[in-house]
N, C-alpha and C positions, 0 to 999 in steps of 0.2 A: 815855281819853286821859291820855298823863302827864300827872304835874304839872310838870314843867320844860316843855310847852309852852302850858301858859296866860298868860304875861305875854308870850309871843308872838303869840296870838291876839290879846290886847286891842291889842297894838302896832300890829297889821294893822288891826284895826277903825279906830282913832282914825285910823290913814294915810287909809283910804276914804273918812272922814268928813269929816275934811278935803280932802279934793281934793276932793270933792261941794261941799264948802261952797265954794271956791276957785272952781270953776266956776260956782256958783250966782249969785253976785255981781262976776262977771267978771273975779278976778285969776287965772286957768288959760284960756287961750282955745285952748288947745293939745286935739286928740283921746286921749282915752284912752281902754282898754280892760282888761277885768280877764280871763285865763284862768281859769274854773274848771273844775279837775280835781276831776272824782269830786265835783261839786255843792258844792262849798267854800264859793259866794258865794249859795246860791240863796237862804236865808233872810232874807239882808241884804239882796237885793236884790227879796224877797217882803216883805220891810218897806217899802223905801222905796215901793216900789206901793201897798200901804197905806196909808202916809202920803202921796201922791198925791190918792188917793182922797179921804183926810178934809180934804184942802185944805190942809195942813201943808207941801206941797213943789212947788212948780211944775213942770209937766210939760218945757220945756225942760230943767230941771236934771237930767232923772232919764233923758236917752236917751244913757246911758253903755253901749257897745256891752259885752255879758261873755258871751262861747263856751266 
């Protein structure tokens, strides 16, 4: 991957993280969805499963639709 698109990825993470967070605590009550092409988001969103899992994320916060 270049390096000119690294402070793009983090940029995209922090966005996801915050709308996660935004929706978790009720300032997003609006549906949102993420596209991933070509598996983009499956790791971020194979973490949050994870952190699911360990009790770290409530299950409502985390049925964020991504096709």
């Amino acid at each position: 991957m270049p390096l000119a698109w690294q402070p793009l990825l983090l940029g995209i993470l922090e966005e996801v993280i915050e709308m996660w967070n935004a929706i978790k605590i009720g300032e997003l009550i609006k549906l949102i969805g993420f596209l991933n092409i070509k598996g983009y988001f499956d790791r971020l969103y194979s973490l949050m499963n994870s952190c699911e899992q360990a009790g770290f994320l409530i299950v409502q916060a985390n049925n964020i639709p991504i096709s």
